[in-house]
MISEVO-569212 format. One record per residue (C-alpha): residue number from 1; residue in three letters; x, y, z. Coordinates in steps of 0.2 Angstrom, whole numbers, plus 2048, in hexadecimal, padded with zeros to 3 digits. Layout:
residues N
{atom NUM "ALA" {X Y Z}}
...
//
This chain:
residues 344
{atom 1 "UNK" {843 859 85D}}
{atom 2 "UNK" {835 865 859}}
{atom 3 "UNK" {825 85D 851}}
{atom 4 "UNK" {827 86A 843}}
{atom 5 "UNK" {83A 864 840}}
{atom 6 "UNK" {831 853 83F}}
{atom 7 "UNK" {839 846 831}}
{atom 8 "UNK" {828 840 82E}}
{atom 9 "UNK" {824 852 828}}
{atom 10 "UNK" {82C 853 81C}}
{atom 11 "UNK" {829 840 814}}
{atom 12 "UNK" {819 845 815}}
{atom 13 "UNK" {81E 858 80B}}
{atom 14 "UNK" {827 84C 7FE}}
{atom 15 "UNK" {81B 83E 7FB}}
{atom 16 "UNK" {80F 84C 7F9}}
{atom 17 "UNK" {81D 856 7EB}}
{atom 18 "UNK" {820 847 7E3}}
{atom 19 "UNK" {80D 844 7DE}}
{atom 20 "UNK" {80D 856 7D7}}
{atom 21 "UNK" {81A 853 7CD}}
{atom 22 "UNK" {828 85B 7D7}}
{atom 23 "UNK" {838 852 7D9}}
{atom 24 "UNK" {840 852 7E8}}
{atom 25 "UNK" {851 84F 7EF}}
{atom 26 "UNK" {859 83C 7FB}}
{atom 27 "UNK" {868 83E 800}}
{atom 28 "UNK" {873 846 7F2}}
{atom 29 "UNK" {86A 840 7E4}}
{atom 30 "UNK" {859 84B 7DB}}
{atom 31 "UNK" {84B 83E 7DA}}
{atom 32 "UNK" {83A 842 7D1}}
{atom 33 "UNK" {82B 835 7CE}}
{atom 34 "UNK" {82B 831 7BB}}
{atom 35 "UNK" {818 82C 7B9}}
{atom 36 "UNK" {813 83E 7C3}}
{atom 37 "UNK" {81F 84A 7B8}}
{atom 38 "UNK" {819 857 7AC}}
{atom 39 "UNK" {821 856 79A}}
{atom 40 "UNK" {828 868 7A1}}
{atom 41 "UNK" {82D 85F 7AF}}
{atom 42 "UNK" {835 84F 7A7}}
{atom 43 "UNK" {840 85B 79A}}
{atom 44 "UNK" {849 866 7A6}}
{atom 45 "UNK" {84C 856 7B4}}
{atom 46 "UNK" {85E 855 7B0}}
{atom 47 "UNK" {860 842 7B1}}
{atom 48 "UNK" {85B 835 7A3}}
{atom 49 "UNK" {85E 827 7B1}}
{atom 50 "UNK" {84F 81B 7B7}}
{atom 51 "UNK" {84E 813 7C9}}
{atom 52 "UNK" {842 805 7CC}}
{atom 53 "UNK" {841 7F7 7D6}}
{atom 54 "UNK" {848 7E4 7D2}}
{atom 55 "UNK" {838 7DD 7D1}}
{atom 56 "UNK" {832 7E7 7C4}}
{atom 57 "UNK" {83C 7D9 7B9}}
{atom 58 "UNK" {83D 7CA 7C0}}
{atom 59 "UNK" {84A 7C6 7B3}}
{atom 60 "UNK" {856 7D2 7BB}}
{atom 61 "UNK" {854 7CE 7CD}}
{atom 62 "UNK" {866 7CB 7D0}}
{atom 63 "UNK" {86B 7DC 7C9}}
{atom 64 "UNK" {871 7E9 7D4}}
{atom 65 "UNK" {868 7E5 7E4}}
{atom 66 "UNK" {856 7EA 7E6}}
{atom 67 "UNK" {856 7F8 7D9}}
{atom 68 "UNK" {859 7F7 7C6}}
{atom 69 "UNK" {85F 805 7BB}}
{atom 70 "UNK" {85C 80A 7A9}}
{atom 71 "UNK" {861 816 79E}}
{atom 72 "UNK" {850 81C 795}}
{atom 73 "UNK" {84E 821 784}}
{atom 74 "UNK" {848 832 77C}}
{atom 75 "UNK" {835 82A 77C}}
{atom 76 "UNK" {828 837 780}}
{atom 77 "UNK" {824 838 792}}
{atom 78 "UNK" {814 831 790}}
{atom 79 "UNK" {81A 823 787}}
{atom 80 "UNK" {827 81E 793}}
{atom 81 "UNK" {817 81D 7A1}}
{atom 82 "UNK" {810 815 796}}
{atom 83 "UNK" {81E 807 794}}
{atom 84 "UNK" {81F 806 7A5}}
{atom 85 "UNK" {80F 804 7AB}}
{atom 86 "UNK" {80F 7F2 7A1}}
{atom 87 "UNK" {81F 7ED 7A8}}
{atom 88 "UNK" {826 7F1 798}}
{atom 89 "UNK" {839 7F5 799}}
{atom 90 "UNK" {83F 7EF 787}}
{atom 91 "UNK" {83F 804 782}}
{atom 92 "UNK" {84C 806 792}}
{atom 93 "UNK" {85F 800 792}}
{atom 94 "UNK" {863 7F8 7A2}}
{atom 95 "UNK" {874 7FF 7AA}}
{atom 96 "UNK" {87C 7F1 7B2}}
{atom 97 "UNK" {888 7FB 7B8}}
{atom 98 "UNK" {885 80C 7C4}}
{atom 99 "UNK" {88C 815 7D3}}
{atom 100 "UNK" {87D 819 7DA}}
{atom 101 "UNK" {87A 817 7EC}}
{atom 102 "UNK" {86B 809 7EC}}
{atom 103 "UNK" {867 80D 7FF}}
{atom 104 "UNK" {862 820 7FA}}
{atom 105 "UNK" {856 819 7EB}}
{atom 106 "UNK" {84C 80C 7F3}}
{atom 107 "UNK" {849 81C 801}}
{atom 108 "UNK" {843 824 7F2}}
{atom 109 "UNK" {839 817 7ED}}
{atom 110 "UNK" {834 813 7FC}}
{atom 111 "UNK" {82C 826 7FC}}
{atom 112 "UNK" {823 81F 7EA}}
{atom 113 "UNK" {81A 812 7F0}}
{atom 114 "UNK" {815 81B 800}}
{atom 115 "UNK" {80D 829 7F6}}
{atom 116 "UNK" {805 81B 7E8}}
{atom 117 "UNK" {80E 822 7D9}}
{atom 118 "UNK" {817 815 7D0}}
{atom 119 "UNK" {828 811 7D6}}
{atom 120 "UNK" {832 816 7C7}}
{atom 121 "UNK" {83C 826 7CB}}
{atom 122 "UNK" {848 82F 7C0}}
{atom 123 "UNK" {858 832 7CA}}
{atom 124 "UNK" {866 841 7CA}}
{atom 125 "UNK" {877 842 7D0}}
{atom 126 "UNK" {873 853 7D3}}
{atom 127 "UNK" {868 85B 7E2}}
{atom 128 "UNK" {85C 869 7DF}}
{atom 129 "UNK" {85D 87A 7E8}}
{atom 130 "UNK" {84C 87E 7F2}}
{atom 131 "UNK" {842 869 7F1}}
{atom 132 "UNK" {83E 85F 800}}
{atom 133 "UNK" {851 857 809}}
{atom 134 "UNK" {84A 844 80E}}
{atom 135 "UNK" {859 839 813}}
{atom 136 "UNK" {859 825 811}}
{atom 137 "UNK" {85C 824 824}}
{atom 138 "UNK" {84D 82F 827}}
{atom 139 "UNK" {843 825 81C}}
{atom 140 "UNK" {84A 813 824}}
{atom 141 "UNK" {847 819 837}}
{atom 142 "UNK" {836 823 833}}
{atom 143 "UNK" {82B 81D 826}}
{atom 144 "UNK" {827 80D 82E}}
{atom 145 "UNK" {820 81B 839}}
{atom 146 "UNK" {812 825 830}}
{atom 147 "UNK" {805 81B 83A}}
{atom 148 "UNK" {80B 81D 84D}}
{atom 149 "UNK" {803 82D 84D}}
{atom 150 "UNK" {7F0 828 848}}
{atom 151 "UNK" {7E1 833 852}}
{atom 152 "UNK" {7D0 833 851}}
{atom 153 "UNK" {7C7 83E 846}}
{atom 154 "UNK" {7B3 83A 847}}
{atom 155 "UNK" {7A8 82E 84C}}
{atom 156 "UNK" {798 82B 849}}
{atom 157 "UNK" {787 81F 847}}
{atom 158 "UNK" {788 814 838}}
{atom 159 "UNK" {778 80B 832}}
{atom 160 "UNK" {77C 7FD 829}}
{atom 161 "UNK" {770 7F0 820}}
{atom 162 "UNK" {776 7E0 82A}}
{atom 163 "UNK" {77C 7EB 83A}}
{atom 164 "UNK" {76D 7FA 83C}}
{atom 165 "UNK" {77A 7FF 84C}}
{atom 166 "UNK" {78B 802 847}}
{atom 167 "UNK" {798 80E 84A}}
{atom 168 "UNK" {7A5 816 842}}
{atom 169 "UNK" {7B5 820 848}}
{atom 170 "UNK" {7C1 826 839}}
{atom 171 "UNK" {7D5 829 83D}}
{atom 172 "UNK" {7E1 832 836}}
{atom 173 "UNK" {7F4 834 833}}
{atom 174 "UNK" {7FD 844 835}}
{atom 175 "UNK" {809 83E 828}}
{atom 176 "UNK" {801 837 818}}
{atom 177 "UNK" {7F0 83B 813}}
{atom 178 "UNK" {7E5 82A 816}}
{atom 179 "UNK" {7D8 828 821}}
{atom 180 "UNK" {7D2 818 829}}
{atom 181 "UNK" {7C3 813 832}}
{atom 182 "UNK" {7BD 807 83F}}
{atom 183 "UNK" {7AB 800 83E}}
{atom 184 "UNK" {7A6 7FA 84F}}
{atom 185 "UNK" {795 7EC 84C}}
{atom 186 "UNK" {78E 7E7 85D}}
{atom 187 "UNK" {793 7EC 870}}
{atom 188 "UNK" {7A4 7E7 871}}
{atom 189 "UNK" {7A6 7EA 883}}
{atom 190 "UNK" {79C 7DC 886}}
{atom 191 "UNK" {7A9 7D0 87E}}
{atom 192 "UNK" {7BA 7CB 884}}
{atom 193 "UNK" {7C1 7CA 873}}
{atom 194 "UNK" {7B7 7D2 866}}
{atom 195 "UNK" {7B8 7CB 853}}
{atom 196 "UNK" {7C1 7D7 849}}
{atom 197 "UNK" {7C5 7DA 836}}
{atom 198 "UNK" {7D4 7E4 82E}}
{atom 199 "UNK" {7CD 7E7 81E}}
{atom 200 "UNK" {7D7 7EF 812}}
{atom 201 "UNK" {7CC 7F9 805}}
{atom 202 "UNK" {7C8 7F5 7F4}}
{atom 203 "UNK" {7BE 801 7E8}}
{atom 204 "UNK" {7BA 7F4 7DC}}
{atom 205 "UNK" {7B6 7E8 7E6}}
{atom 206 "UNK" {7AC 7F0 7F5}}
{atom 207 "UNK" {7A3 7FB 7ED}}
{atom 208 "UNK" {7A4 7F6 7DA}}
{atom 209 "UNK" {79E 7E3 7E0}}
{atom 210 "UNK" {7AF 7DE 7D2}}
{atom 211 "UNK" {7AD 7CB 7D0}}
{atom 212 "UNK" {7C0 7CB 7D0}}
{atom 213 "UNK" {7C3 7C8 7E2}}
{atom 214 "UNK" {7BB 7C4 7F2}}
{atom 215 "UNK" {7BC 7D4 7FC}}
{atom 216 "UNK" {7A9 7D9 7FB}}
{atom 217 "UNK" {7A5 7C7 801}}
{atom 218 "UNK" {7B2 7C8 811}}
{atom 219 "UNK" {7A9 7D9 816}}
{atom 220 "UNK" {798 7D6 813}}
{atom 221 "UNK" {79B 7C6 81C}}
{atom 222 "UNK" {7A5 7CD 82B}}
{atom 223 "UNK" {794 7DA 82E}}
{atom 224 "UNK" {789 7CC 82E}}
{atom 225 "UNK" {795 7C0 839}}
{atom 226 "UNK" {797 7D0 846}}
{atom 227 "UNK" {784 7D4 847}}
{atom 228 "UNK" {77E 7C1 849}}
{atom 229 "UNK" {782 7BF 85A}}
{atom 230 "UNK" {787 7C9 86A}}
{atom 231 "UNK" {797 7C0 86C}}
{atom 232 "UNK" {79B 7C4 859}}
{atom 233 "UNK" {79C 7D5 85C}}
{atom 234 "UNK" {7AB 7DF 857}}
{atom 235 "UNK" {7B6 7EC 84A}}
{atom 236 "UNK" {7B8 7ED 838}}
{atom 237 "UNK" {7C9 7F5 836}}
{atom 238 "UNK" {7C7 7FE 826}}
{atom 239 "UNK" {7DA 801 81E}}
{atom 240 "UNK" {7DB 80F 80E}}
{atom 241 "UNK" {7E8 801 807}}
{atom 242 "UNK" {7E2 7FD 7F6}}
{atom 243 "UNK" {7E7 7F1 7ED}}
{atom 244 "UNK" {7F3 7E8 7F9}}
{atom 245 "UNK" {7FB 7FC 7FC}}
{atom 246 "UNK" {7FF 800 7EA}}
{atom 247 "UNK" {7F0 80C 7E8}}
{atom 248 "UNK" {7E0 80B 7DC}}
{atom 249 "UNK" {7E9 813 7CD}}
{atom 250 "UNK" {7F6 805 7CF}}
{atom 251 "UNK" {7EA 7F8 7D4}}
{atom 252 "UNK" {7E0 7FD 7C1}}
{atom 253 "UNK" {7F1 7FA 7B9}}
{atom 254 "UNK" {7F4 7EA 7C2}}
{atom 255 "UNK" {7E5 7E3 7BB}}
{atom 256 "UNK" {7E9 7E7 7AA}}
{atom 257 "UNK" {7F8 7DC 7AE}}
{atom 258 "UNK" {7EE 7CD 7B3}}
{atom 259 "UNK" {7E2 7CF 7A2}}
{atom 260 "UNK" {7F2 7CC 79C}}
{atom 261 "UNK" {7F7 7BA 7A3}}
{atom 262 "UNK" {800 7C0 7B5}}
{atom 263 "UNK" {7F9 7BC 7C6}}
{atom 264 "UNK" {7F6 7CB 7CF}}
{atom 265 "UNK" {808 7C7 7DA}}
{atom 266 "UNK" {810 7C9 7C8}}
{atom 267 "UNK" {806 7D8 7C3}}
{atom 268 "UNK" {80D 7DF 7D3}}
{atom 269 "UNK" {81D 7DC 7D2}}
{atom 270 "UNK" {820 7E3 7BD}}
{atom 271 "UNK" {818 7F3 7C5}}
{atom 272 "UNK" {827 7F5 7D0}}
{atom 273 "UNK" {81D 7EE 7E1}}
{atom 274 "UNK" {81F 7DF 7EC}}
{atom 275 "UNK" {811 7D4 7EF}}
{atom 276 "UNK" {80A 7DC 7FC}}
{atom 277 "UNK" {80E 7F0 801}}
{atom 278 "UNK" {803 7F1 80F}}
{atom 279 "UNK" {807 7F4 822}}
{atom 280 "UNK" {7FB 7F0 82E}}
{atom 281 "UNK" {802 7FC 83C}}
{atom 282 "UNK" {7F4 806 839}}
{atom 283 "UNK" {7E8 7FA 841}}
{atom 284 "UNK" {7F0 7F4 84E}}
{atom 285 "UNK" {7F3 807 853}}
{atom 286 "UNK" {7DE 80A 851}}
{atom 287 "UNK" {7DE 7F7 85C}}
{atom 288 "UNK" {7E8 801 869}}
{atom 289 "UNK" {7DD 810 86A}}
{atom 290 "UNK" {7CE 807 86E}}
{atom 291 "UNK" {7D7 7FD 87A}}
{atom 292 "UNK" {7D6 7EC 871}}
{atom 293 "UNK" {7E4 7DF 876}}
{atom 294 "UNK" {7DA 7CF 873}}
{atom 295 "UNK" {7D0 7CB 864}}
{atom 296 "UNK" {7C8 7BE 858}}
{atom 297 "UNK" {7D0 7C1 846}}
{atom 298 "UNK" {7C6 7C0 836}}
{atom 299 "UNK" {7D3 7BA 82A}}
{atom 300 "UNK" {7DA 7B0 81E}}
{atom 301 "UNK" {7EC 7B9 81D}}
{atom 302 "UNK" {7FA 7B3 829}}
{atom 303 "UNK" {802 7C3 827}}
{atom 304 "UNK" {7F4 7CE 82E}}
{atom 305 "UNK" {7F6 7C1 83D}}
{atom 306 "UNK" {807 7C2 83D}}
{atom 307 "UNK" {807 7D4 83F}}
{atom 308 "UNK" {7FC 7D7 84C}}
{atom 309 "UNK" {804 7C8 858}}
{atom 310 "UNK" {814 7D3 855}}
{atom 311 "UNK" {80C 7E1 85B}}
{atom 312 "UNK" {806 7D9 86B}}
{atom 313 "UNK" {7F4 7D7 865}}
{atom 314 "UNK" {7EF 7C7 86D}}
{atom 315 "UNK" {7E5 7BA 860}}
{atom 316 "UNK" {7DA 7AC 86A}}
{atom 317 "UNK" {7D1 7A7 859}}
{atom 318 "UNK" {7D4 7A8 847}}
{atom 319 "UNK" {7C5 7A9 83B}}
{atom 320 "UNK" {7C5 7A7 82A}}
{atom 321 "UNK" {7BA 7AF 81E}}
{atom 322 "UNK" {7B6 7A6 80A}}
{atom 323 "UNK" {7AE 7B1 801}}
{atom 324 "UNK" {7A7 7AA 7EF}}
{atom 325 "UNK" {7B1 7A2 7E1}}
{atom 326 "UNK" {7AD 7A7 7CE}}
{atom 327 "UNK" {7B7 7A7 7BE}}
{atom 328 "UNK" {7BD 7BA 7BF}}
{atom 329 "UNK" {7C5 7B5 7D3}}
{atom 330 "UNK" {7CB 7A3 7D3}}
{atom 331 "UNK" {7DA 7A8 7CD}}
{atom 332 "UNK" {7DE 7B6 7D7}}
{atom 333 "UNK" {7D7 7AB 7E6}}
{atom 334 "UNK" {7E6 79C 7E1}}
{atom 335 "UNK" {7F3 7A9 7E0}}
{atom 336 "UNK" {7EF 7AF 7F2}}
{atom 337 "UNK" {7EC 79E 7FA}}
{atom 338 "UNK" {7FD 797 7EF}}
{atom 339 "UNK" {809 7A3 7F0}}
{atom 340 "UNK" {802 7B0 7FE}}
{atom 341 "UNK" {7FF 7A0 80B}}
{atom 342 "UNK" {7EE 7A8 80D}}
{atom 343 "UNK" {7E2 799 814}}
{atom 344 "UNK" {7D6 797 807}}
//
């Protein structure tokens, strides 16, 4: 196949229309992101069908397989993004019956949640003439893919206040438009298995200093522990997944949710995203281009464990990272260590 007939292409030509407000087509059906739309847009989009996913209500879990469907009322657009962005569905009737094909929809959402938007589309039984063709089996066998590809952009000195002698190399995919970095503390040649953290980032948190988690603390610590001792030396994998993967816009909404009484799994989930939307390919990938295979893991997540094992990475020592406990983070901290298995 020719790179330029790649499917990746082309989900990367969607997720890019879709965020402009430009519906695309899945299979046979017209798909377009509902919190993206232009009123101009929203008027002449045929359909008055909503998509979104189970666990957007948890009441309706058990209702047409892992997508829900509603019929939405004659609200103003902005009020319906409004609605939804509370987890608000009591404006929408719920169709409990439909001939839709689920398999294209959660391709489609799957497209969403890739491109940050909230995954609440608008669906039509009807394709339109000259948008972006993705089909569902494109989209099962290819987007787990978007990371395969990573290269190196830059690299460069970095000068940090607990690590003067750093460096840092930025990656980039072909396919969706997120960089990530490597920060390499120390000579890690000189170590069989240098320490490494896969940090996803958090705009609040790393660079705001939010009191309501503990992201700041695990970096600023992980520099410190890297530079201490030549046998700490190692990479900070810096991930562009904020907000467990749902983006900062979502991320802002989600914690609108928890002022509300949710924990941040809940907030999640009534914004139409599991509990955690983020893949960790991408590391393992920047891993494999530095030639790393054996490592010490700064973490507290099984999953980030999990996933590099899977890929072959070789883990000779876990290391967990506590960073502070105030009033705004406890509960975000019990929900992670509860119902995440995070060892906290």
């Amino acid at each position: 196949m020719s790179f330029f007939l790649n499917p990746l292409l082309d989900i990367g030509r969607a997720s890019g229309d879709l965020r402009r407000g430009v519906p695309i087509n899945m299979d046979q059906y017209s798909i377009a992101a509902i919190e993206s739309l232009t009123e101009e847009g929203f008027v002449h989009f045929q359909s008055r069908i909503l998509a979104v996913p189970a666990c957007s209500n948890t009441s309706k879990k058990d209702t047409g397989g892992g997508v829900l469907f509603y019929e939405i009322s004659e609200l103003p657009l902005n009020e319906i993004i409004s609605s939804l962005s509370c987890g608000d569905f009591s404006h929408f009737t719920l169709l409990t019956k439909n001939d839709f094909h689920v398999d294209s929809i959660e391709a489609a959402l799957r497209v969403i949640k890739k491109s940050e938007l909230l995954p609440f589309i608008l669906v039509s039984k009807e394709r339109i003439d000259g948008m972006i063709t993705l089909s569902s089996k494109d989209i099962e066998n290819q987007l787990t893919s978007v990371d395969n590809d990573l290269y190196k952009t830059a690299e460069a000195n970095l000068n940090l206040k607990d690590a003067e002698n750093a460096k840092i190399f930025s990656f980039r995919s072909r396919f969706i438009p997120q960089d990530h970095y490597a920060i390499v503390i120390g000579d890690i040649s000189k170590v069989a298995a240098p320490a490494v953290r896969i940090h996803s980032s958090c705009y609040t948190g790393d660079l705001m200093g939010s009191l309501s988690c503990d992201c700041r603390d695990q970096l600023l610590d992980t520099v410190k522990f890297m530079s201490q001792k030549e046998e700490n030396a190692g990479i900070i994998v810096y991930l562009m997944q904020e907000g467990r993967g749902i983006g900062l816009a979502n991320k802002i909404r989600a914690y609108h949710l928890q002022k509300q009484g949710y924990d941040t799994i809940e907030a999640n989930n009534l914004l139409g995203f599991d509990e955690d939307e983020r893949s960790f390919d991408a590391a393992y990938r920047i891993l494999e281009s530095m030639n790393i295979k054996d490592i010490k893991l700064l973490t507290n997540n099984p999953a980030k464990t999990k996933s590099l094992e899977d890929k072959g990475i070789k883990i000779s020592k876990t290391i967990s990272l506590y960073g502070s406990i105030n009033k705004y983070n406890k509960y975000y901290l019990a929900t992670k260590k509860e119902k995440m298995g995070h060892d906290l």
